[in-house]
C-alpha positions in Angstrom: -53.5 -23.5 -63.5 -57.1 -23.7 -64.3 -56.3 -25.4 -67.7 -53.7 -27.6 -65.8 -56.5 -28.9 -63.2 -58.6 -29.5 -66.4 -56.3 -31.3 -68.0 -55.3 -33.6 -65.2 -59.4 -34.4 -64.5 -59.2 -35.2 -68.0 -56.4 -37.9 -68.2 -57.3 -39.5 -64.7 -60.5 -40.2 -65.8 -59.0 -42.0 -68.6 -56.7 -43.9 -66.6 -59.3 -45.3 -64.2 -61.1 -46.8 -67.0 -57.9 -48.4 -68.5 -57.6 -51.9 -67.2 -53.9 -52.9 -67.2 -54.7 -56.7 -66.6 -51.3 -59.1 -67.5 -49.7 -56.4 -69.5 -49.4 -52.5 -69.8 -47.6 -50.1 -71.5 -47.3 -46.5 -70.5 -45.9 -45.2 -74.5 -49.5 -47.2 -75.6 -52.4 -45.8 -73.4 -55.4 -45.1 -75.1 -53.7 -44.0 -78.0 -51.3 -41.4 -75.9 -47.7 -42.3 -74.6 -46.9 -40.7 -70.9 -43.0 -41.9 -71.7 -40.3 -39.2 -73.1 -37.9 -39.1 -75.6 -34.7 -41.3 -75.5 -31.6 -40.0 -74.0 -27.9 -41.0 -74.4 -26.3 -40.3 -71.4 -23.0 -39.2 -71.0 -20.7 -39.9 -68.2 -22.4 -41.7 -64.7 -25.2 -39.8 -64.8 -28.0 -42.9 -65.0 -29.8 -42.0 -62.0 -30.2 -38.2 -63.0 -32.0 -39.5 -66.1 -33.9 -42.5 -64.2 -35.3 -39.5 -61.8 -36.0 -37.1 -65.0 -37.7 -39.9 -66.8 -39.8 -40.5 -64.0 -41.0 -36.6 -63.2 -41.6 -36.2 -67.0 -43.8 -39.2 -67.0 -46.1 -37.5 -63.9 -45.9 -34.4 -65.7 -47.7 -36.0 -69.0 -49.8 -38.4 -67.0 -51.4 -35.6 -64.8 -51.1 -32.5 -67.9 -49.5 -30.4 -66.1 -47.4 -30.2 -68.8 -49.4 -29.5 -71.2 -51.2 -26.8 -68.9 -47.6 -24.7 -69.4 -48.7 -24.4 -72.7 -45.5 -25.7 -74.1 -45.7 -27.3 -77.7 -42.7 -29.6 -77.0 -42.5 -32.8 -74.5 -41.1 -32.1 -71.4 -37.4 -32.4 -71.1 -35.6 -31.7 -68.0 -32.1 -30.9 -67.5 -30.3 -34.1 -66.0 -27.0 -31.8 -66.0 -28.3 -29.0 -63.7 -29.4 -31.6 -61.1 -26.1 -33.4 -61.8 -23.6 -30.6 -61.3 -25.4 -28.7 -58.6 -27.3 -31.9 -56.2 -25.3 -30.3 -53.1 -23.0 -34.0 -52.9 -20.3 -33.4 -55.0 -17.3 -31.4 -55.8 -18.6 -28.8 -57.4 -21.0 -27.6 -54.4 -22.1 -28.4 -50.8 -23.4 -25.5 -49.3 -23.3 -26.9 -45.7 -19.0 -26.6 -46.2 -16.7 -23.5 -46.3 -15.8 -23.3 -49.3 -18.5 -25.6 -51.2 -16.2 -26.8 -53.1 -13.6 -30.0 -53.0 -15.6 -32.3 -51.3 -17.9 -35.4 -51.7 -18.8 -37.1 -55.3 -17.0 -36.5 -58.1 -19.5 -34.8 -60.8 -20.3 -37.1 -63.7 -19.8 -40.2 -61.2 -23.1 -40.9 -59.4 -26.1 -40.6 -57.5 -29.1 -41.8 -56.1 -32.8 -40.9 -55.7 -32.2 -39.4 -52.0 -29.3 -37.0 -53.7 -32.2 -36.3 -56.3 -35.2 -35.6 -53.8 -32.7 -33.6 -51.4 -31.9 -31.6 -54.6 -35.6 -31.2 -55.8 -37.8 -30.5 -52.5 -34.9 -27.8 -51.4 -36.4 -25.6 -54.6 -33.2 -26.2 -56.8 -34.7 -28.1 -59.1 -36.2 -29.8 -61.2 -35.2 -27.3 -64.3 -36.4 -26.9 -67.5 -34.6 -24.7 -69.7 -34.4 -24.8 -73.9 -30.7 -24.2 -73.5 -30.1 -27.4 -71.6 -31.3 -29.4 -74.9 -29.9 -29.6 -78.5 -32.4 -31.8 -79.9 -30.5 -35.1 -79.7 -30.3 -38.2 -77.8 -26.8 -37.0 -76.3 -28.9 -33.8 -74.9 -25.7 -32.7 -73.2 -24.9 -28.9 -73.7 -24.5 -28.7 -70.1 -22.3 -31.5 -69.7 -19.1 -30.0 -70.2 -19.2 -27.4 -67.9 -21.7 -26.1 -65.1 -24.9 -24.3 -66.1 -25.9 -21.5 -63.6 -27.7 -22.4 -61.0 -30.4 -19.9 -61.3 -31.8 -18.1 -63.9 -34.3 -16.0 -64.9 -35.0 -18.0 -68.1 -35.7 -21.4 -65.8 -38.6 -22.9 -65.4 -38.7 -25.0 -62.0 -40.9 -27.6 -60.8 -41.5 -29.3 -57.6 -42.0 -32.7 -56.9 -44.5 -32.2 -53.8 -44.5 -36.3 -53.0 -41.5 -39.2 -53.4 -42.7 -42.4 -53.0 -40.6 -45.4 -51.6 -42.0 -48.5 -52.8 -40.4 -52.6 -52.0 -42.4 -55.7 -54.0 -40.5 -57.8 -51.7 -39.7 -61.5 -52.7 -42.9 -62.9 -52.6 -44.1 -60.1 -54.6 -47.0 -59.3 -52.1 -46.8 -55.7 -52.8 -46.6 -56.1 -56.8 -49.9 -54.8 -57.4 -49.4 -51.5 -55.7 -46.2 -50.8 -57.9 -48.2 -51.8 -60.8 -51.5 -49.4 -59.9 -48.4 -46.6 -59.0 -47.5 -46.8 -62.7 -51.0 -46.6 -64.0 -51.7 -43.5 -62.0 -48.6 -41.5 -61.6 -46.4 -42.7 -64.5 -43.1 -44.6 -64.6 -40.9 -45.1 -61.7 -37.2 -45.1 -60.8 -35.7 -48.1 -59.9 -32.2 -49.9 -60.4 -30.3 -52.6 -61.4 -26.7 -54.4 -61.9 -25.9 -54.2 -65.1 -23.7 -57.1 -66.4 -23.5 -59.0 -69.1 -23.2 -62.0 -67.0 -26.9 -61.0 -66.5 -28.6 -60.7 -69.7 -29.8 -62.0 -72.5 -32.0 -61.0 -75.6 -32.4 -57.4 -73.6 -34.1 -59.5 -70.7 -31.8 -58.9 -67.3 -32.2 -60.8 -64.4 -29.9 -61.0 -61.5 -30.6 -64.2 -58.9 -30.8 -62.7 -55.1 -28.0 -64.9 -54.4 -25.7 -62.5 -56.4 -24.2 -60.1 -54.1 -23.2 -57.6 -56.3 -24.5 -54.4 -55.3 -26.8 -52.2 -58.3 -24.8 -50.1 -60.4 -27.1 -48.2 -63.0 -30.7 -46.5 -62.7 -33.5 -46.6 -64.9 -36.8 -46.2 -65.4 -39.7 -49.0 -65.4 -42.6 -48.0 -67.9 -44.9 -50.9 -68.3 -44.9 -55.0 -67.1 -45.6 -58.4 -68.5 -47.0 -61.2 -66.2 -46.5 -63.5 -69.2 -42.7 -62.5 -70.3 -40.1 -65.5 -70.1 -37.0 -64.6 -68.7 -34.0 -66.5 -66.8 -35.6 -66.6 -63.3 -37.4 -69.5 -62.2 -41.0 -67.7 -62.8 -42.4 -65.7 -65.5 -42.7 -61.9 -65.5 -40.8 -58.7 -66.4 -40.7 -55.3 -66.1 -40.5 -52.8 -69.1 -38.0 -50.4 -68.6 -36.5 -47.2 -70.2 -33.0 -47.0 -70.7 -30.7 -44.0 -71.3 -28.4 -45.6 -73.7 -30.0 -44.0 -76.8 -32.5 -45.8 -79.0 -29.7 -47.9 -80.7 -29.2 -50.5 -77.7 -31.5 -52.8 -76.7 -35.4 -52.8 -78.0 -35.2 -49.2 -79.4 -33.7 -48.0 -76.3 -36.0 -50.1 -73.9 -35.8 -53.7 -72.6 -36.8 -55.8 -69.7 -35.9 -56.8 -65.7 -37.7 -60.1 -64.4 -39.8 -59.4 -61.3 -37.6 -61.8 -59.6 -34.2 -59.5 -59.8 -32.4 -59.1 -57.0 -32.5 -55.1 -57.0 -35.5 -53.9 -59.1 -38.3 -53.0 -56.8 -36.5 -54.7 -54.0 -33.7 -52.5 -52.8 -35.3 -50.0 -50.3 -33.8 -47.1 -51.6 -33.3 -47.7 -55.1 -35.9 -50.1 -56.3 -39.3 -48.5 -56.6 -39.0 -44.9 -56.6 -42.0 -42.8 -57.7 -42.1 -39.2 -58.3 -45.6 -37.8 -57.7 -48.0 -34.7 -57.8 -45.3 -32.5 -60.0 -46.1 -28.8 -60.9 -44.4 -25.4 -61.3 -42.7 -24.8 -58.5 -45.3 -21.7 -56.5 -42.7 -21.1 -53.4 -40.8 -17.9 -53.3 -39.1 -19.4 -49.7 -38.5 -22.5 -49.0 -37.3 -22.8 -44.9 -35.0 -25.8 -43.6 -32.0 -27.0 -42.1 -31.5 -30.0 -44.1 -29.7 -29.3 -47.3 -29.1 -32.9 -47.8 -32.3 -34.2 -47.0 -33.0 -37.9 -45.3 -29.5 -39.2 -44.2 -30.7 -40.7 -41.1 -33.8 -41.7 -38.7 -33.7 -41.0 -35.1 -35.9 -43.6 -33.5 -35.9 -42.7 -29.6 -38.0 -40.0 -29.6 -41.6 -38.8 -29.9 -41.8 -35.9 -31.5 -39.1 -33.0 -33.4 -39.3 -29.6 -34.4 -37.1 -27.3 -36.2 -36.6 -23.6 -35.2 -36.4 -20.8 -38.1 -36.3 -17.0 -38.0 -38.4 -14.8 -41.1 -36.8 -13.5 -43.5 -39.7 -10.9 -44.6 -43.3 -11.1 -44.4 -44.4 -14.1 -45.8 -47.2 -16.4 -45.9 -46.3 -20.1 -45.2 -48.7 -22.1 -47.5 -47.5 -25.8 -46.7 -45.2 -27.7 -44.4 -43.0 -30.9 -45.7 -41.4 -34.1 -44.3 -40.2 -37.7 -44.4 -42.2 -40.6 -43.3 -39.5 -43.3 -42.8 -42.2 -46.6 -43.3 -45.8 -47.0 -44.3 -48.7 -46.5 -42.5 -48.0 -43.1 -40.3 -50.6 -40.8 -38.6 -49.2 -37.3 -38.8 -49.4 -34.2 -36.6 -48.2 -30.9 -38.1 -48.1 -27.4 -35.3 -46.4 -24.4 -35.7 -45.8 -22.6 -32.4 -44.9 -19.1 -32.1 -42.5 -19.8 -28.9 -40.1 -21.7 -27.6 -38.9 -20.3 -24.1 -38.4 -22.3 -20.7 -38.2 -25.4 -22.5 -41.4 -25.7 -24.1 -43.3 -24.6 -27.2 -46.1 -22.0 -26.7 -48.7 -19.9 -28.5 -49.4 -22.7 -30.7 -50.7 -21.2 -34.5 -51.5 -23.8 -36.5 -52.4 -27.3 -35.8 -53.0 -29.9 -39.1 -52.8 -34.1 -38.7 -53.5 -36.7 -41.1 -52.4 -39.9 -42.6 -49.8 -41.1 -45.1 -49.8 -44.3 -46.7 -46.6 -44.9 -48.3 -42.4 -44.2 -47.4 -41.3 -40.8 -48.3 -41.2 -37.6 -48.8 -44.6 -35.5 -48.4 -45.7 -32.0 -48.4 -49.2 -30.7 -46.7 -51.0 -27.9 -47.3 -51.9 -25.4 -44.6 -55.3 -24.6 -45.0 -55.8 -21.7 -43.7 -51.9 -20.4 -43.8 -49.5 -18.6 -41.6 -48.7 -14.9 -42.4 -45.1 -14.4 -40.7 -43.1 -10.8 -40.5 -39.3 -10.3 -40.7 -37.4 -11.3 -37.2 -40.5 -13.6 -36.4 -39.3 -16.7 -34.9 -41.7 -19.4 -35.7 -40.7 -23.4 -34.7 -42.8 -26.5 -36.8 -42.9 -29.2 -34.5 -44.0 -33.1 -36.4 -45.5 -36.0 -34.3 -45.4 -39.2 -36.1 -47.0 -42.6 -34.6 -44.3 -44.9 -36.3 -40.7 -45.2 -38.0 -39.1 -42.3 -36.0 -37.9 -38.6 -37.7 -35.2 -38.4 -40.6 -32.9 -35.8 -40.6 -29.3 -35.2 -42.2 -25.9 -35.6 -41.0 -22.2 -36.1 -42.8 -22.9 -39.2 -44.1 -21.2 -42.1 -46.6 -23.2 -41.2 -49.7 -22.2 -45.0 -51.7 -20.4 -44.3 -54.8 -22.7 -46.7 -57.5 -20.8 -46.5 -60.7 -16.8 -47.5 -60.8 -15.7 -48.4 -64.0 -15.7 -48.0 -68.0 -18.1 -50.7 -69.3 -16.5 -52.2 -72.8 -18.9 -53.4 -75.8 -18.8 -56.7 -74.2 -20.3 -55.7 -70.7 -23.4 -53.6 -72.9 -24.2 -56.6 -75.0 -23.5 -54.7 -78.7 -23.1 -56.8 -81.7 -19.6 -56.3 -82.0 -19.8 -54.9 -85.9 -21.9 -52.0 -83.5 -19.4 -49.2 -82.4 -20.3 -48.4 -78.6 -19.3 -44.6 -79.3 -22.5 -44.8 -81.3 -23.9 -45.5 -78.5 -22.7 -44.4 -75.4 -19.7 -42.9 -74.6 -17.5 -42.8 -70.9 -20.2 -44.9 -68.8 -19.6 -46.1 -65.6 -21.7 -48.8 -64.1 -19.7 -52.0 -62.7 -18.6 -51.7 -59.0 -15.4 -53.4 -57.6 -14.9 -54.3 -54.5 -11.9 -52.3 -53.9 -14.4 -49.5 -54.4 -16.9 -50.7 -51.6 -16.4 -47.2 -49.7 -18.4 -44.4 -50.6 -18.2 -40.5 -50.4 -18.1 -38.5 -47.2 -20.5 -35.7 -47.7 -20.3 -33.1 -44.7 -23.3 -31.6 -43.8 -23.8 -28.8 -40.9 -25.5 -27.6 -38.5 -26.1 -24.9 -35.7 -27.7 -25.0 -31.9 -30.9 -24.4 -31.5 -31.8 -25.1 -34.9 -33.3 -29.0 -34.3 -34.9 -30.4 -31.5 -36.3 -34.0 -30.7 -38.7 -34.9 -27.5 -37.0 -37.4 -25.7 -38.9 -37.9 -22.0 -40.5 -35.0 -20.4 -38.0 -32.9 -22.0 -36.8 -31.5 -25.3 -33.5 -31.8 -26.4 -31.2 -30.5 -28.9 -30.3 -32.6 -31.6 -27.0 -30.3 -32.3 -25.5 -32.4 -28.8 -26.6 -35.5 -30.3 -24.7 -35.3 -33.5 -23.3 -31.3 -34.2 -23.9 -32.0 -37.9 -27.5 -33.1 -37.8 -30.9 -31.1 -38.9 -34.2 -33.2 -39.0 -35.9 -32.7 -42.5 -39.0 -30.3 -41.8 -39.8 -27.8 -44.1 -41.8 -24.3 -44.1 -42.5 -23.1 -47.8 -44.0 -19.9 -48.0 -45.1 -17.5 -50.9 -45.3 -13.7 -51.0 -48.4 -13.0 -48.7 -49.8 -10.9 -51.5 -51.1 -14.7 -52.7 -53.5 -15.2 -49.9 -54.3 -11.4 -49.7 -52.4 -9.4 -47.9 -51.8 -6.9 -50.5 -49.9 -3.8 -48.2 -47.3 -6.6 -47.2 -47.4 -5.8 -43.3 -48.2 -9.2 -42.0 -51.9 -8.3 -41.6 -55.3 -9.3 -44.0 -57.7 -6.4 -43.5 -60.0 -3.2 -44.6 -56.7 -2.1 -46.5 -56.6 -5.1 -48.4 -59.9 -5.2 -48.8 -59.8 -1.4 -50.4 -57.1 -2.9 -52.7 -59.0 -5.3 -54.0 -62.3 -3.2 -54.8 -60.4 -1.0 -56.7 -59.1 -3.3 -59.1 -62.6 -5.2 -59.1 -63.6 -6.5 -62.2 -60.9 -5.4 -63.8 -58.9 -7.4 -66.4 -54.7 -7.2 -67.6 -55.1 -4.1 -69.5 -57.5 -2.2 -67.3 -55.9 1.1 -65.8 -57.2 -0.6 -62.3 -55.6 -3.7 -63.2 -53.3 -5.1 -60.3 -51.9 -8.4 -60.6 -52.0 -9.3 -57.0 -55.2 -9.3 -56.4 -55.9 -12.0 -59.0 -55.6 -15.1 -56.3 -58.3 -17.8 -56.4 -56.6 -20.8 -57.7 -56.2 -21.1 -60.2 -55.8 -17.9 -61.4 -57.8 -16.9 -64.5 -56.6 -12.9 -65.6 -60.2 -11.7 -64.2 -60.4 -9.7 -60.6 -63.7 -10.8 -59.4 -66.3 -12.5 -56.7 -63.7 -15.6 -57.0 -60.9 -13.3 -55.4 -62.9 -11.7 -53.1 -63.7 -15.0 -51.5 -60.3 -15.8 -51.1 -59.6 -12.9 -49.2 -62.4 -12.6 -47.0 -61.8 -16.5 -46.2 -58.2 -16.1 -45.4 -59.3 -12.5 -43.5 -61.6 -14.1 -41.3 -59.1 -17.2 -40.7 -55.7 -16.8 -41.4 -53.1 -16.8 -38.8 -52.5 -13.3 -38.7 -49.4 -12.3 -36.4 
């Protein structure tokens, strides 16, 4: 992690000097590229690769990537996040069985499917089996990989970033500095061949057909003539393999109907990526931000230990820009109010989305501890999940015609079984059940706090605990507690490296770690002794 916070110092640097001006390119920066190979997708799976384009580009732009010490580009497995998102078919675990119900795998998504997916700890996954070094990348197409394995490596996307340039295009310059500092963004379109020309798409707002395919915008030019009235285009990524359009790429005027403009699908950025470092990850909201509940002031969710843990950071939806934030955890909830408050964080959030704080210090928990995180928000309300219409985005098998190909250019080539044009006699979407329990969610409403399981009895607001083995912050005996035994621990394996016969893993935990037990862990421990929330 050390090498990783290096790294990242290293390239941000290099991006704030980088003026982006009229034009920019994100595979042309100062001589490095933060874009990833080409893929050919197979089947409806364009917004799996328009979110995996994006988290690879954040992963190269900060070097976290390149802190793993892998040799290869990152390349993350689009399948695993399309067979096992929790909306389809395949799996739901909020239904008995999880299987049967929702979208059909192969046929669709969107980034709210994706985050759900990714800030729930299922993914994102990298794994050399899910590759075979082509454009087609699709070993586990065919069939379902496992979910888990011991030979995955999982990263977590700690912020998702909802972004709109709106017609004017008032907010085009904070899309534009997104791409320069966190890498390229997901975003959408309606593909049609009524649409393009020369690889340059634009769609007039007047159209109303709905978006249909997801991909990935790289880089812009204020200068690019296209069909709208004005001049200006994005740069996107395709995954159609490097044989269509300008070696896989090509461009969406600024003035499209859906590209940066729909507020779900538009101008999606995937921020702050890096190894996932949760062994727990608490919530009632498998399928993330359904909904927003508007009439109250404040939620909290209820949850019950599992083990004793240290809760490290909290996460949760802002549902519009510009929110102050108040994060507690309470240790009870009895007569109708929360009591022995334990921790107590606020701040502010800029942007739409998805965020997760740091507790600073954190929370040790035992098993059978009931523990309740309460969120205050001063705009936009508090998201939460319910069975919900999750719209189905791809309908039908696009011919050579609808992709543009010369027609002396074979689409199988190309792209096989792609679905992307939406009929109106598919305008309904997927039911996706979700569930819930009493006394899991509860929303201030009044002078009193109410249930959210009578509001809607398949309804969780989206509030997250993640918490790490409490080794990590110190407590090395595991009993809930930081003190003299711990401390004993630690001395004994001081100055001690891997190798050593007083070597002990746990008690290497400043961040990042660095294989040495030294002054640098024995200021973590004494901090977190003398403040942690010990229970």
């Amino acid at each position: 992690m050390k090498q990783c916070f290096l790294a990242a110092v290293v390239i941000l640097t290099v991006m704030a000097t980088v003026s982006w001006g009229d034009s920019f390119d994100l595979r042309y920066v100062e001589g490095e590229s933060y874009v990833t190979s080409l893929k050919s997708q197979s089947g409806g799976t364009c917004w799996a690769h328009g979110t995996m384009a994006a988290i690879e580009s954040n992963l190269l732009m900060t070097g976290v990537w390149g802190a793993t010490g892998q040799i290869d580009p990152p390349n993350l497995a689009e399948y695993h996040l399309d067979w096992w998102n929790g909306f389809n078919q395949h799996n739901n675990d909020d239904t008995n069985p999880p299987t049967g119900g929702g979208l059909v795998v192969h046929q669709g998504g969107d980034y709210r499917v994706a985050t759900a997916y990714i800030t729930r700890g299922d993914g994102a996954v990298y794994c050399e089996a899910a590759n075979d070094g082509t454009e087609k990348d699709d070993n586990w197409y065919a069939s379902a990989p496992a979910r888990y394995d011991a030979d995955y490596d999982l990263y977590y996307v700690r912020d998702v970033e909802w972004f709109v340039a709106e017609p004017n295009l008032c907010n085009i310059d904070t899309i534009k500095n997104v791409i320069v500092s966190e890498g390229a963004i997901a975003t959408c379109m309606c593909y049609s061949g009524g649409f393009i020309s020369n690889y340059i798409h634009y769609q007039p707002p007047t159209d109303l057909n709905p978006p249909n395919h997801s991909i990935a915008i790289v880089g812009w030019d204020d200068e690019k003539v296209t069909q709208a009235p004005e001049n200006g285009a994005w740069l996107c990524k395709n995954s159609w393999g490097s044989g269509w359009g300008e070696g896989g790429y090509f461009w969406i005027s600024y003035y499209d109907k859906h590209c940066c403009q729909d507020p779900e699908m538009g101008s999606v950025s995937f921020q702050n990526v890096e190894p996932l470092r949760y062994d727990h990850i608490y919530y009632h909201d498998y399928h993330g931000w359904r909904d927003t509940k508007m009439d109250c002031t404040a939620a909290f969710n209820a949850f019950t230990a599992s083990g004793v843990e240290a809760i490290t950071a909290v996460s949760f939806y802002t549902t519009v820009d510009d929110v102050a934030y108040t994060i507690k955890l309470y240790d009870r909830f009895e007569g109708g109010e929360l009591l022995d408050e334990m921790v107590n964080t606020s701040g502010h959030i800029d942007y739409t989305g998805f965020h997760t704080i740091d507790l600073d210090p954190p929370l040790l928990i035992t098993a059978g501890d009931d523990f309740y995180l309460y969120l205050q928000v001063s705009a936009g309300g508090y998201a939460y999940d319910r069975t919900s219409e999750i719209p189905v985005l791809l309908g039908k098998t696009i011919t050579d015609t609808d992709l543009g190909f010369p027609q002396t250019e074979s689409i199988e080539d190309v792209i096989l079984n792609e679905y992307l044009s939406k009929d109106s006699a598919d305008s309904m979407g997927a039911i996706v059940e979700s569930s819930s329990q009493p006394g899991q969610s509860y929303y201030r409403s009044g002078s009193a706090w109410h249930d959210l399981y009578d509001f809607n009895n398949t309804a969780n607001f989206c509030l997250k605990a993640l918490a790490v083995d409490p080794a990590r912050i110190g407590d090395f005996t595991r009993n809930g507690n930081i003190n003299l035994a711990d401390f004993s621990v630690l001395t004994h394996a001081w100055l001690s490296t891997p190798g050593d016969d007083n070597w002990n893993s746990d008690c290497n935990i400043n961040d990042p770690p660095d294989n040495s037990i030294d002054i640098k862990d024995l200021d973590v421990l004494l901090k977190n002794w003398l403040t942690a929330a010990n229970r």
